[in-house]
N, C-alpha and C positions, 0 to 999 in steps of 0.2 A: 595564387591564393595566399591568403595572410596564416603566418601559423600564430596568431595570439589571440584570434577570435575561437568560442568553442565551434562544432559544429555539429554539436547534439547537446543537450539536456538532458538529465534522469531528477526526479523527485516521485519520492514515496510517501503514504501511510498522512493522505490530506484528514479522513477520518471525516468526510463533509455529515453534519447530523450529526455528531457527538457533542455535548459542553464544552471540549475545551478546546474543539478545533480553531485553528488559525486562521481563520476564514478573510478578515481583513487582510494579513500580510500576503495572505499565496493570490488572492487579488490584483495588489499593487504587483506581487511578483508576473500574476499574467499580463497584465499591461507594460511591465517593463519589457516583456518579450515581445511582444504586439507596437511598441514602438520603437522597436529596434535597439534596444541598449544594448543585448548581448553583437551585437554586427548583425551585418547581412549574411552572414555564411552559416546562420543557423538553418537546419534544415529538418532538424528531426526533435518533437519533444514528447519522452517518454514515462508515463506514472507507473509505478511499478507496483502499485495493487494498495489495498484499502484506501481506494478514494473516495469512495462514498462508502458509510458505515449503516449496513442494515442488522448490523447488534442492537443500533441506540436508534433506529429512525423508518418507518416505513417509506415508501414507495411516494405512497399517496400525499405526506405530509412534509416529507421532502420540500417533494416539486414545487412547492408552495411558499416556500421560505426564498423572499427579496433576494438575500447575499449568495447563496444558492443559485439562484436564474441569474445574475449576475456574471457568477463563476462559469455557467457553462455558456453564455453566450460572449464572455471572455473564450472559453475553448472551441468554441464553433468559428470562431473570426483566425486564430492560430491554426485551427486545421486548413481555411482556406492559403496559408501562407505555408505552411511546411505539412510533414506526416506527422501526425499525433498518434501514439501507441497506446495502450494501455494492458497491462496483466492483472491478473485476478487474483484478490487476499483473500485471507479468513474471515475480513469482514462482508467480504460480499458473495462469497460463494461456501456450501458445507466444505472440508478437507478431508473428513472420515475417511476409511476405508482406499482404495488403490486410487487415490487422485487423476492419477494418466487413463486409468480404465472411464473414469467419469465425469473427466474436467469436460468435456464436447456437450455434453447434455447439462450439465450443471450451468455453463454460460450459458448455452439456451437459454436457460429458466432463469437466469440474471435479468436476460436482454428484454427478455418478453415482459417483465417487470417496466420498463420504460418505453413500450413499444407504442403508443396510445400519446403520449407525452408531445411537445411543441418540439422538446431537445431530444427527438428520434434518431437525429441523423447522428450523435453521439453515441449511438445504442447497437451499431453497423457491428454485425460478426466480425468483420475486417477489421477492425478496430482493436480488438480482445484476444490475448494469447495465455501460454501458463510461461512461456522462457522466447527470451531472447537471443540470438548468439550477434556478435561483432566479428566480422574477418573479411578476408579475402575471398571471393566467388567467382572465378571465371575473370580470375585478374581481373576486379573492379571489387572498391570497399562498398561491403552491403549491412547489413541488418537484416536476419534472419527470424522468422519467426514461425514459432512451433507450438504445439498442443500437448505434446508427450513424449520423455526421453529417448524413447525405440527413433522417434523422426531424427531425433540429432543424431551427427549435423549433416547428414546429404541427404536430408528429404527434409527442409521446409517448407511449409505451406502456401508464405506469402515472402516476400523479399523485397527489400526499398535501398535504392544506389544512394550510397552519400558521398557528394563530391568532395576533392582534395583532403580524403584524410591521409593516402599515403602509408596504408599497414602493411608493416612486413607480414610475409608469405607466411610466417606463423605464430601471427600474433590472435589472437582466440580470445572475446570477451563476453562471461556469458552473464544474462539478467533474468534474477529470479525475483517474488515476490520474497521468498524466503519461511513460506512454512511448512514447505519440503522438505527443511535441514532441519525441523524436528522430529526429537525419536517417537517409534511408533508410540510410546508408554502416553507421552505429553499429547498425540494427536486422539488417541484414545478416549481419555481426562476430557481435557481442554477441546478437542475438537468437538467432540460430542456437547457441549456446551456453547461454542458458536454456532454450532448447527440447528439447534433449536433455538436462540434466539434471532437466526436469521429468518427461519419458519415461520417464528410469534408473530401470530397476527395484531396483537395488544399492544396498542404504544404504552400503556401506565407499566408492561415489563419491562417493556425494550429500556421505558426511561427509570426505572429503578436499576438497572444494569447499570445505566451510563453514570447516576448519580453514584453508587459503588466506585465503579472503575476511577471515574476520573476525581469525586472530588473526597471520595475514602483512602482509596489503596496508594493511586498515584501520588497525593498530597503524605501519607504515610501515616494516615490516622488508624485508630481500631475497629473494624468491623463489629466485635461485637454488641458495646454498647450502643447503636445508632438502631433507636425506635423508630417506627413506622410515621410515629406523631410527629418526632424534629426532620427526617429525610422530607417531610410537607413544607415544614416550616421553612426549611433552607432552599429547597427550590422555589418555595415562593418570594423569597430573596431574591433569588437569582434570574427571575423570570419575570419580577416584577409582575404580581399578581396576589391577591389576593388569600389566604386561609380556606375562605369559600371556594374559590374556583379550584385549588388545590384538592379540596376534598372531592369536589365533583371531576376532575380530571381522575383520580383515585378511586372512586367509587367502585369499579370494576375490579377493583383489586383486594383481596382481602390479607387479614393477617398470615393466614398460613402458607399463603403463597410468598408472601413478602420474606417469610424466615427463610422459604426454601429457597427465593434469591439470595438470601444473605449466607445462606451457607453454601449455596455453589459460590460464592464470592471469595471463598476461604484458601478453593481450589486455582482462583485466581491471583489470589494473591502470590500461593505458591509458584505457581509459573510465573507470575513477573521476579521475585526471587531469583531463579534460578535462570532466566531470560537472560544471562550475562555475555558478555561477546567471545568471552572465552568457551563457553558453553558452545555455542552455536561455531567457532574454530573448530574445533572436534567435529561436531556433527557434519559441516559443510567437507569436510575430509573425507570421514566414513561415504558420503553420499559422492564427491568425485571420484573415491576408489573405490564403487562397487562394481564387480566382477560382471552386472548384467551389461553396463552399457558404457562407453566408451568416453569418459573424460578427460582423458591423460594429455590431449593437448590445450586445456583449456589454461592460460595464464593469467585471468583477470576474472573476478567474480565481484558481481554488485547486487545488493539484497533491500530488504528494507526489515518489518515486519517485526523486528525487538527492541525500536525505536532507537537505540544504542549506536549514535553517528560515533561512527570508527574507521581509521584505518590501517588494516592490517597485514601479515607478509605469514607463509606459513608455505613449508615443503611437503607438495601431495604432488602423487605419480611422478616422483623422484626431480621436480621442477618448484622453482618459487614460484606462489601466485600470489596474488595482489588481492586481498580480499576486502570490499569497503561496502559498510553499511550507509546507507546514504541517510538513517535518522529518520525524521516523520515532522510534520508541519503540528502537533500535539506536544503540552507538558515539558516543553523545550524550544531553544532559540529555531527556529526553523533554517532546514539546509536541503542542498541540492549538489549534484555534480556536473562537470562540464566536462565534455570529450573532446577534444583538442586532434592537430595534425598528430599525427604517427600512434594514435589512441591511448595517448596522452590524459589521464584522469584526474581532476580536481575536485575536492570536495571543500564546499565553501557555506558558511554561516549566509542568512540571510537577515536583514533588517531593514526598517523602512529610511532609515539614509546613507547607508551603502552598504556594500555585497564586500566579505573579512575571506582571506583562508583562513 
């Protein structure tokens, strides 16, 4: 086997259903997979959570969007060729409360959300985890995958062989979405605020959210001046549509609800603030040296979830470990990583005429 073909993928944080998703490039990027540009020795491709954004998009109104059926019948042709993974974000599942106690029923009530749909077979239990592990299994390199920390690492659930990677005997690489590595204060806030827009059954919320997030905060404009009259005006910009139609897309919404989004917005803003990579350093620390469960062999951690492609080196449970956020296909150049022989990590810029470290 060749060592300079990868022979896994990871990409995170696609945000399908939000404005400023990348929906064109991670496209060309699934086709580029699908006709073999990375080699033949790809075998495994993994999203590591907010792939599709139910803060900014229902279910219903999804499914229905061209570039969308697109993307997943691009992912349904990849699954026939390798294992397709995926772990569960903040955008698609609540975090509140003991996550491992309730991630098993939470993805239930994801999947049954698309269970009805044409793209079902995307929708498969087997498909959806909260963590990943990389290593050695009964002398052969696997991919491990688990629901809750107590199972890592000698009780996972499901497990897939990936040929010629070639990992020493204790080499450990684990994948989380990454909004585990925030502190309870942040998941408290902020989680309790995805968790009811994942709930809203009202797309004019879900999409005064997404208008906030992506073309307020993320662009670095001021929250407070932005009336309910011009957030119409500029989506009907951006949507190509009408004043009228605007209004009557809005009608269901009134003023007082629209401030009480703009001021949970404020709470948003804070957390992207403080979303720094060094922030999340610390926490991803506190969280591999906790005393309940056992990460001390772990020397390679991949995340996504602060959108902050990075990577970084940092001494927990008295060992270097390799920490790298893999970024997000949103509000930035889009990126991914490649696993290589001896689990070997690259993280690499994407664009539509070629692929930069």
């Amino acid at each position: 086997m060749s060592e300079n073909k990868p022979k896994i993928l990871v990409a995170s944080d696609v945000h399908l259903g939000s404005l400023d998703c990348e929906r064109d490039l991670f496209i060309q990027f699934l086709k580029r997979i699908i006709n073999g540009e990375f080699g033949n020795e790809l075998q495994a491709f993994i999203l590591l959570g907010d792939f599709i954004d139910l803060c900014t998009d229902l279910p219903r109104t999804l499914l229905k969007r061209q570039k969308v059926q697109e993307i997943f019948t691009l992912l349904l042709e990849i699954k026939k060729k390798m294992k397709l993974l995926f772990l569960l974000g903040n955008h698609e599942i609540p975090v509140t409360g003991d996550y491992d106690e309730k991630f098993e029923r939470r993805k239930k009530k994801f999947l049954i959300k698309f269970r009805n749909s044409k793209f079902r077979e995307l929708f498969n239990d087997e498909l959806y985890y909260q963590f990943i592990l990389l290593k050695k299994w009964n002398n052969e390199d696997m991919l491990l995958m688990y629901n809750s920390r107590e199972q890592l690492e000698n009780n996972p659930i499901n497990k897939v062989k990936i040929e010629g990677l070639d990992l020493d005997s204790d080499y450990r690489c684990f994948m989380a979405h990454g909004f585990q590595f925030e502190s309870e204060i942040y998941r408290f806030f902020v989680g309790q605020l995805w968790k009811s827009l994942i709930s809203n059954s009202k797309f004019e919320v879900k999409e005064t959210y997404d208008y906030f997030w992506n073309e307020i905060i993320k662009n670095g404009r001021k929250i407070k001046p932005i009336r309910f009259s011009a957030m119409k005006e500029e989506l009907a910009k951006f949507k190509n549509k009408s004043i009228e139609e605007m209004d009557e897309l809005f009608s269901e919404l009134n003023i007082l609800e629209f401030n009480l989004i703009k001021a949970n917005m404020r709470v948003m803003k804070k957390w992207q603030r403080a979303s720094k990579p060094d922030y999340y350093l610390d926490e991803i620390k506190e969280f591999l040296e906790d005393d309940k469960y056992d990460f001390s062999k772990i020397n390679h951690l991949i995340y996504g979830h602060s959108h902050h492609k990075e990577t970084s080196y940092a001494t927990i449970n008295n060992q270097q470990v390799e920490v790298i956020n893999d970024g997000s296909w949103q509000h930035m150049e889009p990126s991914y990583l490649e696993i290589y022989n001896k689990g070997k990590l690259y993280l690499k810029n994407f664009s539509p005429s070629n692929n930069t470290l």
